[in-house]
mmCIF file of the N, C-alpha and C atoms, coordinates in Angstrom:
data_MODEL
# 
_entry.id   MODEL 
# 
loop_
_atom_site.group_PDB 
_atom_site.id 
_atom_site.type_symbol 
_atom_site.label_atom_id 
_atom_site.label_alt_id 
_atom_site.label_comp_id 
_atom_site.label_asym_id 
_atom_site.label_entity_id 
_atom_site.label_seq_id 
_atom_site.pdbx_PDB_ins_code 
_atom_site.Cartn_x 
_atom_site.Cartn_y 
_atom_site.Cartn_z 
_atom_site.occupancy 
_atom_site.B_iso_or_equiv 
_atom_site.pdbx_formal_charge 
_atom_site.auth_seq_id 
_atom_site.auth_comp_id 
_atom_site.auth_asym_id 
_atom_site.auth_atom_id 
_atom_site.pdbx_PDB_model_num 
ATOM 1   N N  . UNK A 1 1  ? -32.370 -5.207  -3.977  1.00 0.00 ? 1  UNK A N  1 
ATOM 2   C CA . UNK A 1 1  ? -31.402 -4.151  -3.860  1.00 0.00 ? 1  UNK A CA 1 
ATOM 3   C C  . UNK A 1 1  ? -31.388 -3.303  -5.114  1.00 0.00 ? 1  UNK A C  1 
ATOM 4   N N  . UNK A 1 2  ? -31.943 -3.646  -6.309  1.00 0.00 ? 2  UNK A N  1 
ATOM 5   C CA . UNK A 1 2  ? -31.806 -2.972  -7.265  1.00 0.00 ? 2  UNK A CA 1 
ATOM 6   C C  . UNK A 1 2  ? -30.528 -3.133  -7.932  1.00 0.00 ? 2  UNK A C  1 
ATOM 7   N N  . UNK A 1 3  ? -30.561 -2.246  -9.374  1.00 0.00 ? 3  UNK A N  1 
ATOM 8   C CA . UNK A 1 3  ? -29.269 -1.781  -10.617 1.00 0.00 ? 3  UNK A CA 1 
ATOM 9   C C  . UNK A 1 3  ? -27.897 -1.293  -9.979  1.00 0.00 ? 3  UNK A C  1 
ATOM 10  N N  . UNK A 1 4  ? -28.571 -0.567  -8.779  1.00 0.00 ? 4  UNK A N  1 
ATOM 11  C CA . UNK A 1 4  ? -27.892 0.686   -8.803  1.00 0.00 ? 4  UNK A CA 1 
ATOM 12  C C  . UNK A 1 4  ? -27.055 0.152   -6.887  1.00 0.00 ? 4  UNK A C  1 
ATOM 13  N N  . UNK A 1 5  ? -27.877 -0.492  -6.294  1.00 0.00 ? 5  UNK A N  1 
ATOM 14  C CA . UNK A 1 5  ? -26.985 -1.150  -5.373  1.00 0.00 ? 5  UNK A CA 1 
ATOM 15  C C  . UNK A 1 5  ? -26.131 -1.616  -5.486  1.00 0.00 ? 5  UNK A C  1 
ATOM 16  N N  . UNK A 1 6  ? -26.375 -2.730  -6.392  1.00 0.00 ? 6  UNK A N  1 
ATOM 17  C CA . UNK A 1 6  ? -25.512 -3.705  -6.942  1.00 0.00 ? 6  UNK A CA 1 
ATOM 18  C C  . UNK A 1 6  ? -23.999 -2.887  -7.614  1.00 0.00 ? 6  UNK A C  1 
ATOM 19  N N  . UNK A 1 7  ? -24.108 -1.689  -8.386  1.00 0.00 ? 7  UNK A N  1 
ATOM 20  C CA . UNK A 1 7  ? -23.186 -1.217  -8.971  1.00 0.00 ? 7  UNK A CA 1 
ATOM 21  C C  . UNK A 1 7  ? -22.225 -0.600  -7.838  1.00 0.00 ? 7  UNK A C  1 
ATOM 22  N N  . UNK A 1 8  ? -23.260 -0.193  -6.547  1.00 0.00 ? 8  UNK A N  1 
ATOM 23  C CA . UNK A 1 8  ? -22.456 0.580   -5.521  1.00 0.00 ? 8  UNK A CA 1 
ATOM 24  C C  . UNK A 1 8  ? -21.520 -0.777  -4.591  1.00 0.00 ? 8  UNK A C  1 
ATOM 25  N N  . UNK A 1 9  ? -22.227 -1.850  -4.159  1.00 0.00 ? 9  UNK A N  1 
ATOM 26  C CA . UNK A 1 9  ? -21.713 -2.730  -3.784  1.00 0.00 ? 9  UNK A CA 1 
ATOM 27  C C  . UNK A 1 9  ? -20.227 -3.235  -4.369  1.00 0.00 ? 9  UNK A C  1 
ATOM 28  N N  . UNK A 1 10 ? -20.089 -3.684  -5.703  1.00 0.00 ? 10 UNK A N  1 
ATOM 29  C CA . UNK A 1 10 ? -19.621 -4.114  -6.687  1.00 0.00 ? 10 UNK A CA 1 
ATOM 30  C C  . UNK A 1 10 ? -17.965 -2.946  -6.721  1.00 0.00 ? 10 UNK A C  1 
ATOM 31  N N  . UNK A 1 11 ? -18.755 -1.565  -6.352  1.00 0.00 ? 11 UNK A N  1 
ATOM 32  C CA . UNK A 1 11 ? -17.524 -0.514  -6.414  1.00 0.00 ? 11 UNK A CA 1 
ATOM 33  C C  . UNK A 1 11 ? -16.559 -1.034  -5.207  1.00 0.00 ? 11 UNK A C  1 
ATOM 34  N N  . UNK A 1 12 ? -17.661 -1.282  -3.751  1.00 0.00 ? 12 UNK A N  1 
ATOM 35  C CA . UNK A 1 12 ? -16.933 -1.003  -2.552  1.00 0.00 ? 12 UNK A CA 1 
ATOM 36  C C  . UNK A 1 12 ? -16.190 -2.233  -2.797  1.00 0.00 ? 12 UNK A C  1 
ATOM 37  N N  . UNK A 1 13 ? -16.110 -3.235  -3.155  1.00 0.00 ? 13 UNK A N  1 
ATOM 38  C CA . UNK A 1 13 ? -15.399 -4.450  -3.308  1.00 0.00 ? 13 UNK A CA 1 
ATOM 39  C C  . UNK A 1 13 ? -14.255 -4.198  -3.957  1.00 0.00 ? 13 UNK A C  1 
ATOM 40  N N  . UNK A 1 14 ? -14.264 -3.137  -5.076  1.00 0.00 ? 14 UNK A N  1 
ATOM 41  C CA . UNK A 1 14 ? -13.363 -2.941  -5.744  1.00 0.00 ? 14 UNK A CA 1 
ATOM 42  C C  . UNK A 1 14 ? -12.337 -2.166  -4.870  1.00 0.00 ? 14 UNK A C  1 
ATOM 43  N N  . UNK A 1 15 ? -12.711 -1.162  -4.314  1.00 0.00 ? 15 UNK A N  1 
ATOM 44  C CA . UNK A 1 15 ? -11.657 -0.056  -3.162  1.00 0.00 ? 15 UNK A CA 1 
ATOM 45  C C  . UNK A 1 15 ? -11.419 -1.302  -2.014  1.00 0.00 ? 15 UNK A C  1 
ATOM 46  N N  . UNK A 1 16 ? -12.063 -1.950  -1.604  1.00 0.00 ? 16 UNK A N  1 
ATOM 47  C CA . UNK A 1 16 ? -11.181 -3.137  -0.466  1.00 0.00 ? 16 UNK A CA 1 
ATOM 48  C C  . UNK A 1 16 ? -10.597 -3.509  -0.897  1.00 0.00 ? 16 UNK A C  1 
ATOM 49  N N  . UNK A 1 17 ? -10.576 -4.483  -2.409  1.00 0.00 ? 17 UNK A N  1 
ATOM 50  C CA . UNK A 1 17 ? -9.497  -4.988  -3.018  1.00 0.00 ? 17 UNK A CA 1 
ATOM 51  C C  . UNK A 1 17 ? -8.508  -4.354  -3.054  1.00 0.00 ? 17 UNK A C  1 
ATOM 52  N N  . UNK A 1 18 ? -8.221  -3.243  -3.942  1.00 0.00 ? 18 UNK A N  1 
ATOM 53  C CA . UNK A 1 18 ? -7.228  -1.938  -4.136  1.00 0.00 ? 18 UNK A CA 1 
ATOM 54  C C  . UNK A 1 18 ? -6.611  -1.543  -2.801  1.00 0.00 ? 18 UNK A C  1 
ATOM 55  N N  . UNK A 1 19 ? -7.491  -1.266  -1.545  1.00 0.00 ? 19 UNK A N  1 
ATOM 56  C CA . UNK A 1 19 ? -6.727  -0.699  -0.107  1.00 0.00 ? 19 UNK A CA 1 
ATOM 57  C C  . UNK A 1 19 ? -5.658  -1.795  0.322   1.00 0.00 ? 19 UNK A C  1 
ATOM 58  N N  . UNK A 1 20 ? -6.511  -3.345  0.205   1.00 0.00 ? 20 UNK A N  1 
ATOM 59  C CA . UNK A 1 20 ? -5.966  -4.461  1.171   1.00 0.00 ? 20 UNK A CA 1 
ATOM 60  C C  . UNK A 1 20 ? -4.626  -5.257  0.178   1.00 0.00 ? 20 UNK A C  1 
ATOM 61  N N  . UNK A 1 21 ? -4.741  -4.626  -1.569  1.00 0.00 ? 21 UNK A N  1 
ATOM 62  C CA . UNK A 1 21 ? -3.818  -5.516  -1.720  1.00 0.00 ? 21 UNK A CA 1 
ATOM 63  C C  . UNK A 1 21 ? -2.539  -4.974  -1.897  1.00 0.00 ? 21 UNK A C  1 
ATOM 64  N N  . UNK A 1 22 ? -2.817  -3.487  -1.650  1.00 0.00 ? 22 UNK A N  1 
ATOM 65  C CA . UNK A 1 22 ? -1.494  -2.145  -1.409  1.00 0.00 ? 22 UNK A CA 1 
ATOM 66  C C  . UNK A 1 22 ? -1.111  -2.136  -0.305  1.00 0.00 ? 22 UNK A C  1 
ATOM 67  N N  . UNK A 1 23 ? -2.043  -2.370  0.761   1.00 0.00 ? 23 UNK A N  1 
ATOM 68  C CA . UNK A 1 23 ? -1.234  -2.474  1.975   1.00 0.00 ? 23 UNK A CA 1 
ATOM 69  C C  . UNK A 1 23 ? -0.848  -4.379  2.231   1.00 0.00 ? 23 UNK A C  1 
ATOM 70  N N  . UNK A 1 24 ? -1.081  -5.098  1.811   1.00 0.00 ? 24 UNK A N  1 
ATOM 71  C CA . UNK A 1 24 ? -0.288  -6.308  1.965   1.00 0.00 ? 24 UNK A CA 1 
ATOM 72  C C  . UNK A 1 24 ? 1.363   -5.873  1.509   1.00 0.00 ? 24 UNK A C  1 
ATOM 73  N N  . UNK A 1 25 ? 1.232   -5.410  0.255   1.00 0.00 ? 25 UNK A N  1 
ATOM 74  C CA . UNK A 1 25 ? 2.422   -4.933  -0.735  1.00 0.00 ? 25 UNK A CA 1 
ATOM 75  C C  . UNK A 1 25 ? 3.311   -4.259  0.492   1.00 0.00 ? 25 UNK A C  1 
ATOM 76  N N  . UNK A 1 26 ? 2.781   -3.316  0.790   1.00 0.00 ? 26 UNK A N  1 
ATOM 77  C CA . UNK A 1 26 ? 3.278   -2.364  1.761   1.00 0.00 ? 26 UNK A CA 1 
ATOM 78  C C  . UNK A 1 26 ? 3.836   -2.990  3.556   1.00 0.00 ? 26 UNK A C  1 
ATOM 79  N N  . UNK A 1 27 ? 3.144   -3.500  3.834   1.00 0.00 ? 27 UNK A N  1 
ATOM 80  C CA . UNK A 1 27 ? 3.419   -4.631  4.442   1.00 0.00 ? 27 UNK A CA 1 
ATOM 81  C C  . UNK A 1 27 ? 4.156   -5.685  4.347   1.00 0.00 ? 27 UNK A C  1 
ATOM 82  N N  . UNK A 1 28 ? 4.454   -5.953  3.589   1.00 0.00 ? 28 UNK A N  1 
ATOM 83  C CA . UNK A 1 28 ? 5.467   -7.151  3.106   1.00 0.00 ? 28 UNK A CA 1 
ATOM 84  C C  . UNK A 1 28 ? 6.980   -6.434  3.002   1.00 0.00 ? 28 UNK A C  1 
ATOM 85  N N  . UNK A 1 29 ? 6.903   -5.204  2.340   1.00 0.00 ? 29 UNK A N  1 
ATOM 86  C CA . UNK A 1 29 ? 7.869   -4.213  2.207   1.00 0.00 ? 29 UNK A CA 1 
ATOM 87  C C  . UNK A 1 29 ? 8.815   -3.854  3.572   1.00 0.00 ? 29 UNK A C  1 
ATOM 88  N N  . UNK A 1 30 ? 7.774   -3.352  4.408   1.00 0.00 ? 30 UNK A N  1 
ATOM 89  C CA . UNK A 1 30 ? 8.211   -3.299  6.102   1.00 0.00 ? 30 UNK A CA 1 
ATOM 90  C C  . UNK A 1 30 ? 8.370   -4.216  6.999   1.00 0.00 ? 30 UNK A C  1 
ATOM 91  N N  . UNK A 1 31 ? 8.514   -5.780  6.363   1.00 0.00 ? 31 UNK A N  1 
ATOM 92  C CA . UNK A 1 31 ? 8.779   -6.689  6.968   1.00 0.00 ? 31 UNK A CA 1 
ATOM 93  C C  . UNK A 1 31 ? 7.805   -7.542  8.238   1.00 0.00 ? 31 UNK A C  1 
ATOM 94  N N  . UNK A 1 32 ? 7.063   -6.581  7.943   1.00 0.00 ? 32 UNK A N  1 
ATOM 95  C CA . UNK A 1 32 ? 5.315   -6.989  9.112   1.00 0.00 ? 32 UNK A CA 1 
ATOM 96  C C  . UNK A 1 32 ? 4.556   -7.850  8.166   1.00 0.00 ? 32 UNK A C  1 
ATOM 97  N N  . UNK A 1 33 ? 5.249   -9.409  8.090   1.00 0.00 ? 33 UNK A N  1 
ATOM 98  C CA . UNK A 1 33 ? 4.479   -10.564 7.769   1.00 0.00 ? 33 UNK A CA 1 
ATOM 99  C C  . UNK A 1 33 ? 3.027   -10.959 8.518   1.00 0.00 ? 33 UNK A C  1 
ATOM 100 N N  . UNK A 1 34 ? 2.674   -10.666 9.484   1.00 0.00 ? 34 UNK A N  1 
ATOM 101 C CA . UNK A 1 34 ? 1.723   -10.931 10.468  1.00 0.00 ? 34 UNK A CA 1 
ATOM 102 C C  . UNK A 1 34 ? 0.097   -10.002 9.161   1.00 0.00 ? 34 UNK A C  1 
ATOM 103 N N  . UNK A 1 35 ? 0.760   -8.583  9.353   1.00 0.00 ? 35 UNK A N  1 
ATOM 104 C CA . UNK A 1 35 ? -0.208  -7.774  8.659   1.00 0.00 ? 35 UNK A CA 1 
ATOM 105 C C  . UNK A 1 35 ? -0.098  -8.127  7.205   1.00 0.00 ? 35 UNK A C  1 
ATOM 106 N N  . UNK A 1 36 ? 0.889   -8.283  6.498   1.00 0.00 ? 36 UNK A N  1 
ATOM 107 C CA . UNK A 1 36 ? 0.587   -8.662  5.185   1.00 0.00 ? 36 UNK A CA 1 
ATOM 108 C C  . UNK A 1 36 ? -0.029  -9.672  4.785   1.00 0.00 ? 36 UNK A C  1 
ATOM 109 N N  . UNK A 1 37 ? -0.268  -11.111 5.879   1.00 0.00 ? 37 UNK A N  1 
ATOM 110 C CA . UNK A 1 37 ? -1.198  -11.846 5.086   1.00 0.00 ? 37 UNK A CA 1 
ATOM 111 C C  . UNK A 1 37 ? -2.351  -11.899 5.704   1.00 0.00 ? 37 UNK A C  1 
ATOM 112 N N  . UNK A 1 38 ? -2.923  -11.246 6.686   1.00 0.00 ? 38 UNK A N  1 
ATOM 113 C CA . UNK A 1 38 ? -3.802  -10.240 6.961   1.00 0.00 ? 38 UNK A CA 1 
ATOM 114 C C  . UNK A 1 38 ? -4.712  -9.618  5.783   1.00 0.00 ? 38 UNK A C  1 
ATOM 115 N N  . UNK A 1 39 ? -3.785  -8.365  4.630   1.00 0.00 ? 39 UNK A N  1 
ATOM 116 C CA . UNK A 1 39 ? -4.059  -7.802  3.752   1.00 0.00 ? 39 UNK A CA 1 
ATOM 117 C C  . UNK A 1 39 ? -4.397  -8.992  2.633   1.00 0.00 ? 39 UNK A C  1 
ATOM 118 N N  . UNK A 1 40 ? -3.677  -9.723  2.567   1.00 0.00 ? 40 UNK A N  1 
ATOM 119 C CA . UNK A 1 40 ? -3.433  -10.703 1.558   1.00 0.00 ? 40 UNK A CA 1 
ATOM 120 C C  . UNK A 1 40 ? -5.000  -11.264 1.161   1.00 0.00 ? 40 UNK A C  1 
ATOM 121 N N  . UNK A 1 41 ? -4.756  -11.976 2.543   1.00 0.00 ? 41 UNK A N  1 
ATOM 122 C CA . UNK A 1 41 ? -6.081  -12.922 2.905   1.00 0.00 ? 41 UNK A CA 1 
ATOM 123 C C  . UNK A 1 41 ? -7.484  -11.766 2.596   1.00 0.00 ? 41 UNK A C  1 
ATOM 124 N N  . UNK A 1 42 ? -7.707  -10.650 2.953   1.00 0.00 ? 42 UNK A N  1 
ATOM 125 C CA . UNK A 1 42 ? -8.790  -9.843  2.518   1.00 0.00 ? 42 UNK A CA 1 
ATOM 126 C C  . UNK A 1 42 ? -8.760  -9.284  1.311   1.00 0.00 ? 42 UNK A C  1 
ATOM 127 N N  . UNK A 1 43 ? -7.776  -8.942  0.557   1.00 0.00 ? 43 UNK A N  1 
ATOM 128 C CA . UNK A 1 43 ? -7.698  -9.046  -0.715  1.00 0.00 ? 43 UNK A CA 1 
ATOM 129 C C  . UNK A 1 43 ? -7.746  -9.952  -1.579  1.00 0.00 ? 43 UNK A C  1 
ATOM 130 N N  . UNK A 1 44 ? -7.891  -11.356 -0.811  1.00 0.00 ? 44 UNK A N  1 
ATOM 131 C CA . UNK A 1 44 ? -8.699  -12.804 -1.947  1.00 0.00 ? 44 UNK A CA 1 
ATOM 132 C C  . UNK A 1 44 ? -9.932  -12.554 -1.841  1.00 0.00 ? 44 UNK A C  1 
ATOM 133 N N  . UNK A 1 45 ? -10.617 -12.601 -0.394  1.00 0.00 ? 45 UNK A N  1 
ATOM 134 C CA . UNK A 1 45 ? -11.741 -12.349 0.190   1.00 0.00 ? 45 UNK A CA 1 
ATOM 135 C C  . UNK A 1 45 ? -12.450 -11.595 -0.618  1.00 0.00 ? 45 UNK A C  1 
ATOM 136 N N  . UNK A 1 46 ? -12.412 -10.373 -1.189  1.00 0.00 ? 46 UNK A N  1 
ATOM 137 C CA . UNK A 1 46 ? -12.555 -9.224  -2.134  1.00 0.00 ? 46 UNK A CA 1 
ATOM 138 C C  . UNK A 1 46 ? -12.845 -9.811  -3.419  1.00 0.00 ? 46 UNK A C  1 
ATOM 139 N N  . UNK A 1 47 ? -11.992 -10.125 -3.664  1.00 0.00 ? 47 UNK A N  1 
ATOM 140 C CA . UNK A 1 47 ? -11.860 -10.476 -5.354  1.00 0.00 ? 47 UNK A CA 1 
ATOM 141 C C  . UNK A 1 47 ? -12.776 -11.841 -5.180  1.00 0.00 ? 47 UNK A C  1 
ATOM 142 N N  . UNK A 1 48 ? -13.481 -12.339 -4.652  1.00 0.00 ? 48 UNK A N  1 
ATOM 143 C CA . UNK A 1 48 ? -13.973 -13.737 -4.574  1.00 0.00 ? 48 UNK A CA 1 
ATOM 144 C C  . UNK A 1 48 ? -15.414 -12.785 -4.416  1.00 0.00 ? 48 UNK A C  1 
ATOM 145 N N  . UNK A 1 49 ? -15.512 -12.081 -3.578  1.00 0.00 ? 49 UNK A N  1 
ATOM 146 C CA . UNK A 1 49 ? -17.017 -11.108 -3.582  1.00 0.00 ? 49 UNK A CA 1 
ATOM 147 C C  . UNK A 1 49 ? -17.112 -10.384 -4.961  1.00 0.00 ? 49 UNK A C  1 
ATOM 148 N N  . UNK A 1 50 ? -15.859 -10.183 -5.559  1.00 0.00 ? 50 UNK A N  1 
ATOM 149 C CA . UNK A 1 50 ? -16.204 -9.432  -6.742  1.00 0.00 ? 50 UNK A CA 1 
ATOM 150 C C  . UNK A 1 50 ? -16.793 -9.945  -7.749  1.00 0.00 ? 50 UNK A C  1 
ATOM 151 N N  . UNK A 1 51 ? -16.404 -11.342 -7.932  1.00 0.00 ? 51 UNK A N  1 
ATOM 152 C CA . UNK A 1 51 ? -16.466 -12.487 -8.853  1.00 0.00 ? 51 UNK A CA 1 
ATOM 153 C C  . UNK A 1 51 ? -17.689 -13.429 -8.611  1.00 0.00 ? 51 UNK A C  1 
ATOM 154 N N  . UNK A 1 52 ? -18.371 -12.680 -7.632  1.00 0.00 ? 52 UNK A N  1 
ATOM 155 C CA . UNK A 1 52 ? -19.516 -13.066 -6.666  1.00 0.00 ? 52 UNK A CA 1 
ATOM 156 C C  . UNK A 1 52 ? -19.226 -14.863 -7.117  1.00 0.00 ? 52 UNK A C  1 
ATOM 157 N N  . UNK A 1 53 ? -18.121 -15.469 -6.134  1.00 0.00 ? 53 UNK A N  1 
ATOM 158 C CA . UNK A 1 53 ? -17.826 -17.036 -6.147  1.00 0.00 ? 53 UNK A CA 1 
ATOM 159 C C  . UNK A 1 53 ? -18.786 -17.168 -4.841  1.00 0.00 ? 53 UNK A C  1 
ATOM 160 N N  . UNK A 1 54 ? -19.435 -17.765 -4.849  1.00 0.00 ? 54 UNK A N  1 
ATOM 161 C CA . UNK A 1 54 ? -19.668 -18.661 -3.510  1.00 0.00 ? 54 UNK A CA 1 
ATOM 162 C C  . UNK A 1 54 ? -18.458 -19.854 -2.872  1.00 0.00 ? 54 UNK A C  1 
ATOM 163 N N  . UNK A 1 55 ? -18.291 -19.438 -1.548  1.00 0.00 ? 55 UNK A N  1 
ATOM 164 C CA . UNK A 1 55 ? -17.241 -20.047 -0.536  1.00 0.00 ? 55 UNK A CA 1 
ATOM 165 C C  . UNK A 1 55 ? -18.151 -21.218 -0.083  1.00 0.00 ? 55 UNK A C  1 
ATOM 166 N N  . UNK A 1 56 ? -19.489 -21.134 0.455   1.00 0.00 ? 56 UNK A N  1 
ATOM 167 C CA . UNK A 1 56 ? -20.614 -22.015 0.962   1.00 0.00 ? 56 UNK A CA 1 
ATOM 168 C C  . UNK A 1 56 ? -21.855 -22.530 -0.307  1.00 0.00 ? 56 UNK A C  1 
ATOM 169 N N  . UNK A 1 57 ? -21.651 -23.728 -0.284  1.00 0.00 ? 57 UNK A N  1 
ATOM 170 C CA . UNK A 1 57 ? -22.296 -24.041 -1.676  1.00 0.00 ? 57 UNK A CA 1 
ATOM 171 C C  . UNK A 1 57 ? -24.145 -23.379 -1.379  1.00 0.00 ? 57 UNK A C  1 
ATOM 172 N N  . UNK A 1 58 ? -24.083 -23.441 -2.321  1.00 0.00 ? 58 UNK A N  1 
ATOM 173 C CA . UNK A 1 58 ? -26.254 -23.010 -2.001  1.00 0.00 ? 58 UNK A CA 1 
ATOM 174 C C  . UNK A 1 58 ? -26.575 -23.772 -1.961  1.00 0.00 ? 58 UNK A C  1 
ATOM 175 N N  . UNK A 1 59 ? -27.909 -23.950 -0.821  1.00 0.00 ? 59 UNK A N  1 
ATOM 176 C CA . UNK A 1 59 ? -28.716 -25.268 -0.373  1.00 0.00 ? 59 UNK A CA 1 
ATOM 177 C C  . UNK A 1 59 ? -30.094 -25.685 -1.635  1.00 0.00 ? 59 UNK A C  1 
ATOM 178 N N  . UNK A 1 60 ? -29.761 -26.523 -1.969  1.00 0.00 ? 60 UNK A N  1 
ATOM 179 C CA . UNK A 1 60 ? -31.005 -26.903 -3.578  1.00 0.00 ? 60 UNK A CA 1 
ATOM 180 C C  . UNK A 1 60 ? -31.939 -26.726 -3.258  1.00 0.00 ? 60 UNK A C  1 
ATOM 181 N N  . UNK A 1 61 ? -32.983 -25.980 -3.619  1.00 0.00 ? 61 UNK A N  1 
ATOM 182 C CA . UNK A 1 61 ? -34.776 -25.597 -3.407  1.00 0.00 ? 61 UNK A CA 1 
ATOM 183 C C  . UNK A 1 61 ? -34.827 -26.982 -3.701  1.00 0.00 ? 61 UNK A C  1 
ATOM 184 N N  . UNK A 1 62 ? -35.957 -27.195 -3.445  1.00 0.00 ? 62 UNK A N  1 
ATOM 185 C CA . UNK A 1 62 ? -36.867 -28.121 -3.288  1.00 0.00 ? 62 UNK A CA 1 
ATOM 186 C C  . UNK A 1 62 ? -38.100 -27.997 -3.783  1.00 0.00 ? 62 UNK A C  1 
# 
């Protein structure tokens, strides 16, 4: 993917984070618990891609 993917990737993670954890906020505000942890939950999701964590361990080469 290259320097320059990676930097574009890395951005879009950043604006999901930012959209999903304003509208949880916002959501929580209007009393629509259903959608806020909705937002919530994709705004960990985000920040775990940002932090590039692996959720699924990697399988050991051999």
């Amino acid at each position: 993917m290259g320097r320059n993917g990676t930097f574009l990737e890395t951005g879009a993670y950043w604006l999901l984070y930012v959209v999903s954890f304003s509208g949880a906020l916002l959501h929580w505000r209007l009393g629509n618990e259903l959608l806020a942890a909705l937002c919530g939950t994709t705004a960990l999701f985000s920040a775990l891609l940002i932090g590039r964590v692996r959720i699924i361990p990697a399988t050991p080469k051999h």
